[in-house]
KEPARO-852394 format. One record per residue (C-alpha): residue number from 1; y, x, z; residue in one letter. Coordinates in steps of 0.1 Angstrom, whole numbers. Each point is the difference from the previous one (the first is absolute). Example, Ala and Ser with C-alpha at 12.3 -4.5 7.8 and 13.67 -1.06 7.14 Angstrom:
   num       Y       X       Z   residu
     1     -45     123      78        A
     2      34      14      -7        S
# end
This chain:
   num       Y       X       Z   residu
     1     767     193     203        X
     2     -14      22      25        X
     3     -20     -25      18        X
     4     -16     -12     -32        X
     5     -11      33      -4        X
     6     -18       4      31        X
     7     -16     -37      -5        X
     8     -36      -4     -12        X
     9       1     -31     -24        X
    10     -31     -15     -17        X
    11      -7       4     -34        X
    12       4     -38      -5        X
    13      35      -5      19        X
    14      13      35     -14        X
    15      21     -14     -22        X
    16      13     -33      14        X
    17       4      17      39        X
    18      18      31     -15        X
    19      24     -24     -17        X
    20      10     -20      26        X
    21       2      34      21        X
    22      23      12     -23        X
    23      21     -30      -7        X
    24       7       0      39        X
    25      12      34       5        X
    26      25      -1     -28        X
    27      16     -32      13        X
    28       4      14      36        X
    29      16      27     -18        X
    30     -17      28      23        X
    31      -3     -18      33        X
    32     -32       5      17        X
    33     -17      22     -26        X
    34      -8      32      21        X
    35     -40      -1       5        X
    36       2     -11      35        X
    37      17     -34      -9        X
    38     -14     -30      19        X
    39     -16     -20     -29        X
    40     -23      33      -7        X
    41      -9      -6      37        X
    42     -12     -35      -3        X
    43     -17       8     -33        X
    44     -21      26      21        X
    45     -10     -26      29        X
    46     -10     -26     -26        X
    47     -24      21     -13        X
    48     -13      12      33        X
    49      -4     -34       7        X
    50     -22      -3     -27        X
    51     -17      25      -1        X
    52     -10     -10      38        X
    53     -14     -33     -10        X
    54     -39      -6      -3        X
    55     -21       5     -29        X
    56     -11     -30     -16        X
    57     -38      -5      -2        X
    58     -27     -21     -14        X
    59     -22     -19      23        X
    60     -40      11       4        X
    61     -12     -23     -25        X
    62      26       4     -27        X
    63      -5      38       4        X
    64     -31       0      -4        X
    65      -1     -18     -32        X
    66      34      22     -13        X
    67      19     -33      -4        X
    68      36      -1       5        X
    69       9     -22      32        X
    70      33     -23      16        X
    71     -10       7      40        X
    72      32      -3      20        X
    73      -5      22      31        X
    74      32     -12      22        X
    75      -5     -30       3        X
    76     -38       0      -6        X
    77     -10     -18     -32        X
    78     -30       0     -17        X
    79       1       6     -36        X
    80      -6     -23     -30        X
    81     -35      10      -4        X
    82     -13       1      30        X
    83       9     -36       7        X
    84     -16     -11     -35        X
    85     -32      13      14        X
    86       5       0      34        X
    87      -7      33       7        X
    88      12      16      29        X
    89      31      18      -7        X
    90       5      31      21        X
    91      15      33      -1        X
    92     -23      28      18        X
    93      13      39      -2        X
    94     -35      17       1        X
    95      -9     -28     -28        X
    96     -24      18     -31        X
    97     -10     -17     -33        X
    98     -38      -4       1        X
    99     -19      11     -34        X
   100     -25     -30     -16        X
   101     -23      28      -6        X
   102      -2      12      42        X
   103      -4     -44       0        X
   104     -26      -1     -20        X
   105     -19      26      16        X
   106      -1     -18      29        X
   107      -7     -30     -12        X
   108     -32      21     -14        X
   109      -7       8      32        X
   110      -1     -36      12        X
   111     -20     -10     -26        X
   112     -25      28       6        X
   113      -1      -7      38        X
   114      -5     -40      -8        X
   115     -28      16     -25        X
   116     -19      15      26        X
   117       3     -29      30        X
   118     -15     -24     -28        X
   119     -31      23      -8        X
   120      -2       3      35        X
   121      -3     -35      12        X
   122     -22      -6     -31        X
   123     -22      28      14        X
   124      -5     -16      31        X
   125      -6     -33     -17        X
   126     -29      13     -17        X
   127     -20      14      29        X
   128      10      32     -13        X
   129      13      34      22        X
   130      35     -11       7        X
   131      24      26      -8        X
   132      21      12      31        X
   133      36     -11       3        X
   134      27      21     -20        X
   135      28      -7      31        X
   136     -28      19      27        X
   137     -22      24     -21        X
   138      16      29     -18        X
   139      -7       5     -31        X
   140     -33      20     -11        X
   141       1      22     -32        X
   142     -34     -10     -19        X
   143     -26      20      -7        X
   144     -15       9     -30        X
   145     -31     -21       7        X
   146      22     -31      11        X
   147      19      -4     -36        X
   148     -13      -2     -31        X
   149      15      13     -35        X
   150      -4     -38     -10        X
   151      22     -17      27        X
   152      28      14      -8        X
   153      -3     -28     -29        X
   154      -8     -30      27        X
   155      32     -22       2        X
   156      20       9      36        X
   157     -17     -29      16        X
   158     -35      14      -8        X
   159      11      33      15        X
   160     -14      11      33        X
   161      26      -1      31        X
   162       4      41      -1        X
   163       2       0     -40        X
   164      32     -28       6        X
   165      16       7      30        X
   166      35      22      -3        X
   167       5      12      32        X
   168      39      15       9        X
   169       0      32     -11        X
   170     -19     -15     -34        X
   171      29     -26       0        X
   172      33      21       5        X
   173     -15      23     -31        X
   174      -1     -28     -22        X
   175      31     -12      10        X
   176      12      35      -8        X
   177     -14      -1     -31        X
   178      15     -30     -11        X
   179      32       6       8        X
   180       3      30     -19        X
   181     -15     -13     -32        X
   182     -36      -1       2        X
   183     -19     -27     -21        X
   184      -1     -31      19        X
   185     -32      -9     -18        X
   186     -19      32      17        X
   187     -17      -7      37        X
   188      -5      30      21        X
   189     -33       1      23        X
   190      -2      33      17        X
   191       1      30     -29        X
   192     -10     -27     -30        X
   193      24     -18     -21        X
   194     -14     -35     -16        X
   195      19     -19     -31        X
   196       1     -34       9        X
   197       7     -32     -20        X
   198      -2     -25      22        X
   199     -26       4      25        X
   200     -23      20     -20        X
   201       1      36       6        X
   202      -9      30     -20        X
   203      -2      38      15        X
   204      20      25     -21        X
   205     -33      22      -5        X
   206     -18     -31     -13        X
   207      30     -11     -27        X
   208      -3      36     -12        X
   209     -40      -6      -3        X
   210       6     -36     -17        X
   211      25      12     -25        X
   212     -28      30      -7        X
   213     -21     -29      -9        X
   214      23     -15     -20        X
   215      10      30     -24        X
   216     -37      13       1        X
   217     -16     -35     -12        X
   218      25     -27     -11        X
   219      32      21     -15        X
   220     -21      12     -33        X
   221      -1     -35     -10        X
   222      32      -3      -2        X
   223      15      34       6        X
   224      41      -4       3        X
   225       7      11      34        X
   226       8      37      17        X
   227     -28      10      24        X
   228      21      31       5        X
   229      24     -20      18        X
   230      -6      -6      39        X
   231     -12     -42      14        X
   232      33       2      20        X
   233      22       4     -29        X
   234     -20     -28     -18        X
   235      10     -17      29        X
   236      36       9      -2        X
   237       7     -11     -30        X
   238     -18     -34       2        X
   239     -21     -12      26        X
   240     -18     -21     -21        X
   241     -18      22     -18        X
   242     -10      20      27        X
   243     -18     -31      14        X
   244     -15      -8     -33        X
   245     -13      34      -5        X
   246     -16      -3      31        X
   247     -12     -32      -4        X
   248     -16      13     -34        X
   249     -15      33      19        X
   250     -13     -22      28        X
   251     -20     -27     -22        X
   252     -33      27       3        X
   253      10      14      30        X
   254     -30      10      19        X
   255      13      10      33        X
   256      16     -38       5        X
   257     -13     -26     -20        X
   258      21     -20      13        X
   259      33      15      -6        X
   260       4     -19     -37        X
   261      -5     -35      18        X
   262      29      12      28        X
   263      24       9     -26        X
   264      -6     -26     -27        X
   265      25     -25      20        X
   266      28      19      11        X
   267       3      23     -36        X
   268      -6     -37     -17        X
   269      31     -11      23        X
   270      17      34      -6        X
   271      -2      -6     -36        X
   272      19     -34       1        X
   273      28      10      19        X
   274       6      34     -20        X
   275       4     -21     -30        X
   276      23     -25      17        X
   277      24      31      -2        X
   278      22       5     -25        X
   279       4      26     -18        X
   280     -26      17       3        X
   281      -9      37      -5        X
   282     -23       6     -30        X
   283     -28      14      24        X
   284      -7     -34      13        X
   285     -15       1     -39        X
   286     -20      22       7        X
   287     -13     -14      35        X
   288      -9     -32     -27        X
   289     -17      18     -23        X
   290     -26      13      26        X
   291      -4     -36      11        X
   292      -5     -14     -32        X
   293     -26      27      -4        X
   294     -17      -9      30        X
   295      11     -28      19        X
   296     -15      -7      31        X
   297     -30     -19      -3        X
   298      -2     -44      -2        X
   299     -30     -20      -4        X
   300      19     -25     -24        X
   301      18       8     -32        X
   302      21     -33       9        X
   303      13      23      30        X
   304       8      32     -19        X
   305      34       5      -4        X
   306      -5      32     -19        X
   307      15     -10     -34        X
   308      33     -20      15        X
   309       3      40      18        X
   310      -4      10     -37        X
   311      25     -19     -14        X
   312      25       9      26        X
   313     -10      40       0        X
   314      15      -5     -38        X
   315      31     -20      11        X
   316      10      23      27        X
   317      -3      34     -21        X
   318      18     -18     -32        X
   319      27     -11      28        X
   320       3      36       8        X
   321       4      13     -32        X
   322     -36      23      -5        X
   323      -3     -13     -38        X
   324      29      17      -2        X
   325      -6      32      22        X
   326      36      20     -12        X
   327      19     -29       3        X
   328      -1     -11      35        X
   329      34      -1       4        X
   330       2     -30     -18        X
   331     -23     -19      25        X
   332      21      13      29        X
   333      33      -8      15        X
   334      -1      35      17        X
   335       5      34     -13        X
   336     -33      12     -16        X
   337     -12      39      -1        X
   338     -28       7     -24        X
   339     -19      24      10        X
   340     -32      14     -20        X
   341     -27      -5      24        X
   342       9     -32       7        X
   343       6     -10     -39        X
   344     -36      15      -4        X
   345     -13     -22      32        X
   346      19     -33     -14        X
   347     -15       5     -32        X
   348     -35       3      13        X
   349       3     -30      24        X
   350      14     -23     -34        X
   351     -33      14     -18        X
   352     -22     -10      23        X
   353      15     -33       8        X
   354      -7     -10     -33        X
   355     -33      13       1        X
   356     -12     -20      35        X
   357      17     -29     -16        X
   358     -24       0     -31        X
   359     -30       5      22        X
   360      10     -27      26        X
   361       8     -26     -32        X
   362     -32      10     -19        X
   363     -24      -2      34        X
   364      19     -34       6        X
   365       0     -16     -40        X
   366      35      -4       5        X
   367      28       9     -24        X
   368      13      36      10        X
   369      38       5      10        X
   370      -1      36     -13        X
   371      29      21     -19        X
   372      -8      23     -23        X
   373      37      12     -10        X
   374      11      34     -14        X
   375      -2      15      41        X
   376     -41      -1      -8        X
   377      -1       6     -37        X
   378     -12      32     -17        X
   379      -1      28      21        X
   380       9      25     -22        X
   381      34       4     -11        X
   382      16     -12      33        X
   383      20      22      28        X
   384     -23      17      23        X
   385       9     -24      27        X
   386     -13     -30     -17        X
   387     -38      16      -7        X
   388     -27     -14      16        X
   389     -24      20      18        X
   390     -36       1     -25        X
   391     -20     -20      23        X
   392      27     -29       2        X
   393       6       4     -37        X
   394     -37      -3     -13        X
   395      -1     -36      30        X
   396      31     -14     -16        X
   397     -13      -2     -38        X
   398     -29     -15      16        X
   399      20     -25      13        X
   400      25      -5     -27        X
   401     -35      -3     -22        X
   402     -10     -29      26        X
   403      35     -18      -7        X
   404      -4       5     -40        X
   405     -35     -18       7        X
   406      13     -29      22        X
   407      33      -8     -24        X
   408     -20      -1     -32        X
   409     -29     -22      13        X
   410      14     -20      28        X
   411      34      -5     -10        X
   412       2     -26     -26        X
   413      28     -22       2        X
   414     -16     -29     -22        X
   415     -28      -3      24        X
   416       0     -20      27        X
   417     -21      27      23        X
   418      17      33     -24        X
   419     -34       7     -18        X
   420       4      15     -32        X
   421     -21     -19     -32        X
   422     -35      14      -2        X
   423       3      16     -33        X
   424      29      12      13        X
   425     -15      12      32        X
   426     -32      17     -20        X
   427      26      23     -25        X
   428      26       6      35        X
   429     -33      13      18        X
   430     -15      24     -30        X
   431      38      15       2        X
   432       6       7      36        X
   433     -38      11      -1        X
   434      18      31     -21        X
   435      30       3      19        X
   436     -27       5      29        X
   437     -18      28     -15        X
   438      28      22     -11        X
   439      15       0      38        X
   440     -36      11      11        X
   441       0      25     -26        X
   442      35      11      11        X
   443      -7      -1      37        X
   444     -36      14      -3        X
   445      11      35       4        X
   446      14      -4      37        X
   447     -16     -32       8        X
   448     -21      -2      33        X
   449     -20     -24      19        X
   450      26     -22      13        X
   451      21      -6     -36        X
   452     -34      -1     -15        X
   453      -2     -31      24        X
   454      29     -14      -7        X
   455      -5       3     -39        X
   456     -36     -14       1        X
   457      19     -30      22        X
   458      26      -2     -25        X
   459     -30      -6     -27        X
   460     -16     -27      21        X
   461      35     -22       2        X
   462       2       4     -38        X
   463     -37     -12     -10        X
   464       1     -28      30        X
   465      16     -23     -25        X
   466     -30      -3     -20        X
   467     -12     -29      20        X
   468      31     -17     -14        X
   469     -13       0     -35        X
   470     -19     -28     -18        X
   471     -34       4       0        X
   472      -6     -12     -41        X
   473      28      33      -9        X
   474     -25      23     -17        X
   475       3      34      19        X
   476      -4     -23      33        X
   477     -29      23       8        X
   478      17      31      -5        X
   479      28      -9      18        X
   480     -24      -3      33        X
   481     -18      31      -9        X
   482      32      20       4        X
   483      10     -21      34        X
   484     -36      10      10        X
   485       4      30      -8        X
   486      40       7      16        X
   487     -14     -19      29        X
   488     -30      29       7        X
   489      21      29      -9        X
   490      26      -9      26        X
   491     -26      -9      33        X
   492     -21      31     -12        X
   493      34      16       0        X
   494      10     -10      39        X
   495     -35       4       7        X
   496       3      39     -13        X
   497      29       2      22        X
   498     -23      -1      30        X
   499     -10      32     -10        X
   500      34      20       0        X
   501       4      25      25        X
   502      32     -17      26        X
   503      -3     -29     -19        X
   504     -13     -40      11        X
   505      -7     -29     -14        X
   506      12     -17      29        X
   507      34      17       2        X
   508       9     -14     -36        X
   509      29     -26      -3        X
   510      -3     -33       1        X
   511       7      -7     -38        X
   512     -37      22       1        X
   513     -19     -26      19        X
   514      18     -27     -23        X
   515     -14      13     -31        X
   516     -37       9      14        X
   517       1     -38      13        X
   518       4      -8     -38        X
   519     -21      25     -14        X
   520     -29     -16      24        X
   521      12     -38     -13        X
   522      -4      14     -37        X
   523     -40      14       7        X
   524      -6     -32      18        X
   525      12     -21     -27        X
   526     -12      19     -26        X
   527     -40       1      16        X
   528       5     -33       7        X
   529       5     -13     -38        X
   530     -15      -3     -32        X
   531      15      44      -5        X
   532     -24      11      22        X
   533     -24       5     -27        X
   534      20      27     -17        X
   535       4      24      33        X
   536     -23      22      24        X
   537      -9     -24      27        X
   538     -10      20      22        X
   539      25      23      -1        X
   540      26     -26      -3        X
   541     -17     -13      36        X
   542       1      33      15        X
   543      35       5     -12        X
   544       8     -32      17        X
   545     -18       7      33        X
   546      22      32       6        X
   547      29     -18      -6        X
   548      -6     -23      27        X
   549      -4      27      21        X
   550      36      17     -12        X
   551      17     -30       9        X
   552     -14      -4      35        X
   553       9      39       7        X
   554      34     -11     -12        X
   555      -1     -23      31        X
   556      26      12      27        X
   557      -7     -25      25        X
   558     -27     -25       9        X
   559       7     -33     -22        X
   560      25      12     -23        X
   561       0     -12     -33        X
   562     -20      34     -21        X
   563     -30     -12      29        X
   564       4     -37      -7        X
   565       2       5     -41        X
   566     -32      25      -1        X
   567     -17     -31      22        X
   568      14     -23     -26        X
   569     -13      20     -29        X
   570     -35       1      15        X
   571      -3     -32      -1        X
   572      12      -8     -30        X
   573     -26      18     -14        X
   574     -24     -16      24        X
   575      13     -37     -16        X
   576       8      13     -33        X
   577     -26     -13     -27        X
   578     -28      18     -17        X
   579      10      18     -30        X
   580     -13      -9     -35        X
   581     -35      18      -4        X
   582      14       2     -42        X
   583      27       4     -18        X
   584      13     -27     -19        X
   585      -5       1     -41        X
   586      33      17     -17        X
   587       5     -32     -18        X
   588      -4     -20      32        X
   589      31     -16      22        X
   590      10      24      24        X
   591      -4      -9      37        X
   592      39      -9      14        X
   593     -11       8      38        X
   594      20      29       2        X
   595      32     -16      -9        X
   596      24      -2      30        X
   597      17     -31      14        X
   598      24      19      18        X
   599      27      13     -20        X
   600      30       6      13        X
   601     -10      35      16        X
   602       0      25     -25        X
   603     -29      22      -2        X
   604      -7      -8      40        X
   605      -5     -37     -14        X
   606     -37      10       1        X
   607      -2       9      36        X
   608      20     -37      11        X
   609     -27     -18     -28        X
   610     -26      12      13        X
   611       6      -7      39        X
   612      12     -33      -9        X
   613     -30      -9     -20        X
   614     -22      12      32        X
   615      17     -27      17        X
   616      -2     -29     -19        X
   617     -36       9      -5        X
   618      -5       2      39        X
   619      17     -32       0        X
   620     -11     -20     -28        X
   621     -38       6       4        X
   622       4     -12      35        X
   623      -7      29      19        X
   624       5       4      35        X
   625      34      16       0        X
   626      -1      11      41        X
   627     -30      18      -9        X
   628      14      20     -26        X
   629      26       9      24        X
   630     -21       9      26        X
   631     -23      20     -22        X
   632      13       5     -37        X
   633     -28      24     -10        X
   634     -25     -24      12        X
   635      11     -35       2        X
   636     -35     -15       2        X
   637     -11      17      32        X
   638       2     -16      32        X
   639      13      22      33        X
   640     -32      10      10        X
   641     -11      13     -32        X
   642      33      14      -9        X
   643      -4      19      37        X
   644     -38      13      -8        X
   645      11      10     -37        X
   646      -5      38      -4        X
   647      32      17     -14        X
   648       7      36       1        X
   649      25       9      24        X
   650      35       3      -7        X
   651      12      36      -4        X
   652      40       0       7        X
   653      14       6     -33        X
   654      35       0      15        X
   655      -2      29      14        X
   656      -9      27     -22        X
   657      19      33      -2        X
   658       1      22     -32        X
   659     -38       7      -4        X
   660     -14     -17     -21        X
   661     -37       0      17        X
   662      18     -22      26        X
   663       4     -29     -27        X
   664     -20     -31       8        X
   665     -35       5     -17        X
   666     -16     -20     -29        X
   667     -26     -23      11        X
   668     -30     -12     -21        X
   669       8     -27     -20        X
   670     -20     -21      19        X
   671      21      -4      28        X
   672      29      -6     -17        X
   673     -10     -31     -22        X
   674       4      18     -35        X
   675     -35      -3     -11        X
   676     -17      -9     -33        X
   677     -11     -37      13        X
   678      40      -8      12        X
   679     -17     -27      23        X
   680     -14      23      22        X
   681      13      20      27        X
   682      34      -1      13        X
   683      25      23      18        X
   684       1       5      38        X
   685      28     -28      17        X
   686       3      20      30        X
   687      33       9     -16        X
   688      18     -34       1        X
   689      16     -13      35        X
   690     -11     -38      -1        X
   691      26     -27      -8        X
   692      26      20     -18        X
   693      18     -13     -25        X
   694     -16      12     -34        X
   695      20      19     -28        X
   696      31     -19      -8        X
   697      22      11     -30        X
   698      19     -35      -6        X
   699     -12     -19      32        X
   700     -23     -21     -24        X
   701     -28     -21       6        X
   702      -6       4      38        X
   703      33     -16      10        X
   704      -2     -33      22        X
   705     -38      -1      -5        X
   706     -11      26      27        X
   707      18      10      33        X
   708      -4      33       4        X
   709      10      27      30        X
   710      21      31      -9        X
   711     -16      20      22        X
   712      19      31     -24        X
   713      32      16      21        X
   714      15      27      -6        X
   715      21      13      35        X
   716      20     -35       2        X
   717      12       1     -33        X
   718     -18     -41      -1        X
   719      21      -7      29        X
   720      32      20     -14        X
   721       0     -28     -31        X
   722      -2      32     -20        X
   723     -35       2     -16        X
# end
């Protein structure tokens, strides 16, 4: 027993070892059972032996990928896996695992070096200075004269040699970098840091300045976000919005005008593949909301993919649980915290997803996908948590107004297009007319320019179904004088923003633009109909003439649709008919011109009616349709003329800061073709690139009958199959 006392014995063989240890010495009846017996002795070698044998280890390739591995050292044999593959299966002692982040960095660095021997031989190509050799020259620090502020912005292959080139002591601190964490998406050139997606590249000092731009001109339009809180922690908790706000800050971006074009592909590409993850975190609703606000600009409706983004920025937050804010651990397999700021933020983000989902489906007549459930009801008996900040309050009954409007007049199930009866429509209108003016009287106290906006817009998308009423109803005419009337209240009310200290015109959202396109189809039709007898004509025309202006300021880029429309509208008016010089007698037929043919598109059905009724009348009345293309605003002038025509010059209205004074100025009516003869005079067509293809909501009329160039690209995205 004494030698079993003395013996180490695992935990697993304790029992079974001791037994048989035991069961030995009692049948030898004390024999051999001091501590220096023999079989103590060979217990001692065998382990020694064992102890002396090798460590088994993983081959190079297994250990680098931590996998468990079969080699067989003596006699040699590969293991499983490296045969499968046919890797090279060895064992190395001063063997280290190699970080993908150290791997990527280099690869970087490849790409980078390949960068700069492309640019170069394309220098020399050119005829131009060909940049010396990165293997022979050391690397030069530039000068202040020698970069720009704007290149940082120019895609790496745009870059000059010394702005690309890493050199080694460059390289090794990235590589340091890397491997201990830093964000792979940052590229270091001397002191300056640069966020990168893709091969566009944005200094750190210049995303501060763009996200400046953003909070200062676009974020009061639809104010949800925290400017308190730093670009890289937007960027930490979803890169996608960092990107978009960017995107959004760079669209005026007078420093690089160009920036907007660089990024509209790879943030269109970064979109896609942040919503092919699943799940997703709830401020990827966010980033879509900002989109949807502004989305990047498209010269064809047909290509504008704005309202599928709409749909799915509703999806994805219901799919996360924001209608129902304190019950996210219903929607989520994990274990949920709620924590207040973050209640407060989710509650926010639900609010104003519903409320960019009502603008998007009212500026696009389609039916909206909002939900208006208790998390957005009254405000006033609720937890803390759950209250809406005032100026996302006062936006979301303007909203939920716009939905009450669009499911009592355009949501009729025994219609075949959802139009409500017209005696049903009259009585439906005088009622949400009231509704209207008790939440102007309750938001009139705290209202300012920007809800005042949005209310007036509101307005306008309830009177626009006045042109779906029979003209032989009796208050037919009253029923235009209050479209007229919500139709000049609203432009006079975005022209009035203008004149807002820090605010623009031209940084209003899209759903903005939608509504003044509409409001500039109403005047048009209106002057151009049997009504015009019962309004000012002149100032109707004035009215009219600004408006063109607004939506050209709108204009982010050269041929995008606010430039093409404002074209379009001028020459409507140009081809419109005279208006009757007299009323007709109150017992008299009324005129049905102004009776739409297009339907199916809510209150925008006048904006598709009208453009469609352009074309067939370009068409129809055999008109040169090439002309119209190459000059809308003057179809009947040949090149030369067209060249010689005098046209005030275009001011930029893209690029306007917060001053108002720097807003494109009013031109005399004379050179805008808004003049008491409507025959005469016409607007300047140095705005329009020749052979583009002309406004296209449904891809009507044009199709098959004229091939047409799309000279319109927006960096690749053509090429990506994207846009």
């Amino acid at each position: 027993m004494g030698g079993i006392g003395h013996t180490s014995i695992s935990p697993a063989l304790a029992s079974e070892g001791a037994g048989h240890a035991r069961k030995r010495n009692v049948g030898v009846a004390g024999l051999d059972s001091s501590p220096g017996s023999m079989d103590d002795v060979e217990d001692a070698e065998t382990r020694d032996d064992k102890r002396r044998q090798p460590v088994k280890r993983a081959c190079n390739e297994c250990r680098q990928q931590k996998l468990r591995c079969d080699v067989i050292q003596d006699p040699w044999t590969d293991c499983s896996r490296c045969r499968r593959l046919k890797l090279d299966c060895k064992i190395e002692s001063n063997f280290k695992r190699v970080g993908k982040r150290s791997r990527n960095a280099e690869m970087e660095r490849e790409i980078i070096e390949l960068r700069k021997q492309i640019a170069n031989s394309h220098a020399v190509s050119v005829g131009q200075h060909s940049l010396p050799s990165a293997q022979h020259t050391p690397k030069q620090e530039p000068t202040s004269s020698q970069v720009s502020p704007a290149r940082v912005y120019q895609t790496p292959s745009a870059m000059s040699a010394a702005d690309q080139y890493m050199g080694s002591h460059e390289a090794v601190a990235s590589l340091l970098d890397l491997r201990s964490g830093f964000d792979a998406n940052y590229a270091r050139n001397g002191n300056q840091h640069f966020k990168r997606i893709e091969d566009v590249a944005v200094a750190s000092e210049r995303v501060i300045e763009l996200f400046d731009l953003f909070f200062t001109y676009y974020h009061p339009f639809l104010p949800f976000l925290d400017r308190d809180r730093l670009p890289e922690e937007y960027y930490t908790v979803s890169p996608l919005l960092f990107w978009t706000i960017i995107s959004v800050g760079a669209r005026r971006y007078q420093t690089d005008s160009n920036l907007l074009n660089s990024l509209a592909g790879p943030v269109t590409r970064l979109v896609w593949s942040t919503l092919a993850d699943v799940p997703q975190s709830y401020h990827v609703v966010k980033a879509l909301c900002v989109l949807c606000s502004w989305p990047f600009p498209t010269s064809s409706t047909s290509t504008d993919p704005t309202f599928m983004l709409c749909g799915l920025m509703i999806q994805i937050a219901m799919q996360l649980g924001l209608h129902r804010p304190s019950h996210t651990q219903d929607f989520s397999k994990y274990r949920v915290e709620l924590i207040e700021d973050e209640l407060r933020d989710k509650v926010r983000t639900w609010a104003i997803c519903n409320i960019v989902a009502q603008r998007v489906a009212t500026g696009y007549g389609q039916p909206p996908c909002t939900l208006y459930d208790w998390t957005l009801s009254s405000q006033e008996s609720m937890d803390p948590n759950f209250k809406l900040p005032e100026s996302i309050r006062h936006r979301l009954d303007i909203e939920k107004f716009c939905d009450k409007v669009t499911k009592a007049l355009y949501t009729n199930r025994r219609d075949p297009v959802g139009l409500c009866g017209s005696q049903e429509r009259s009585t439906l209108t005088s009622l949400l007319s009231r509704d209207l003016d008790e939440l102007e009287t309750q938001l009139k106290p705290s209202s300012d320019c920007i809800t005042e906006l949005y209310l007036r817009a509101a307005n306008l998308h309830l009177h626009l179904s006045a042109f779906f009423d029979d003209p032989t109803s009796k208050d037919y005419r009253e029923r235009l004088l209050s479209l007229f009337f919500a139709t000049t209240t609203f432009l006079e009310a975005a022209m009035k923003l203008q004149t807002q200290v820090g605010q623009n015109l031209s940084y209003t959202p899209y759903y903005i633009y939608q509504m003044m396109v509409a409001g500039g189809c109403t005047l048009l039709k209106l002057c151009k109909s049997f009504f015009a007898a019962h309004i000012d004509m002149d100032y109707t025309k004035n009215l009219f003439n600004r408006t063109i202006w607004a939506i050209r300021g709108v204009s982010v880029i050269s041929n995008d649709l606010p430039e093409r429309l404002a074209e379009v509208l001028a020459q409507m008016w140009k081809l419109g008919s005279a208006p009757s010089p007299q009323p007709p007698p109150d017992g008299a037929e009324m005129d049905d011109s102004l009776m739409l043919k297009v339907r199916c598109r809510m209150s925008m059905s006048l904006l598709f009616d009208s453009v469609w009724r352009w074309r067939e009348d370009t068409r129809t009345k055999d008109r040169n349709i090439e002309a119209y293309l190459k000059n809308p605003t003057n179809p009947d002038s040949n090149e030369s003329s067209a060249s010689s025509s005098v046209g005030p010059p275009r001011t930029s209205p893209r690029i306007v800061g917060g001053d108002p004074s720097l807003a494109p100025p009013l031109l005399p009516q004379s050179n805008l073709g808004v003049q008491s003869t409507p025959d005469v005079g016409t607007l300047p067509s140095g705005f329009m690139e020749p052979n583009y293809e002309v406004f296209d909501p449904l891809n009507w009329l044009l199709d098959g009958l004229v091939d047409l160039p799309y000279p319109y690209s927006v960096s690749g995205m053509e090429t990506q199959g994207i846009a």
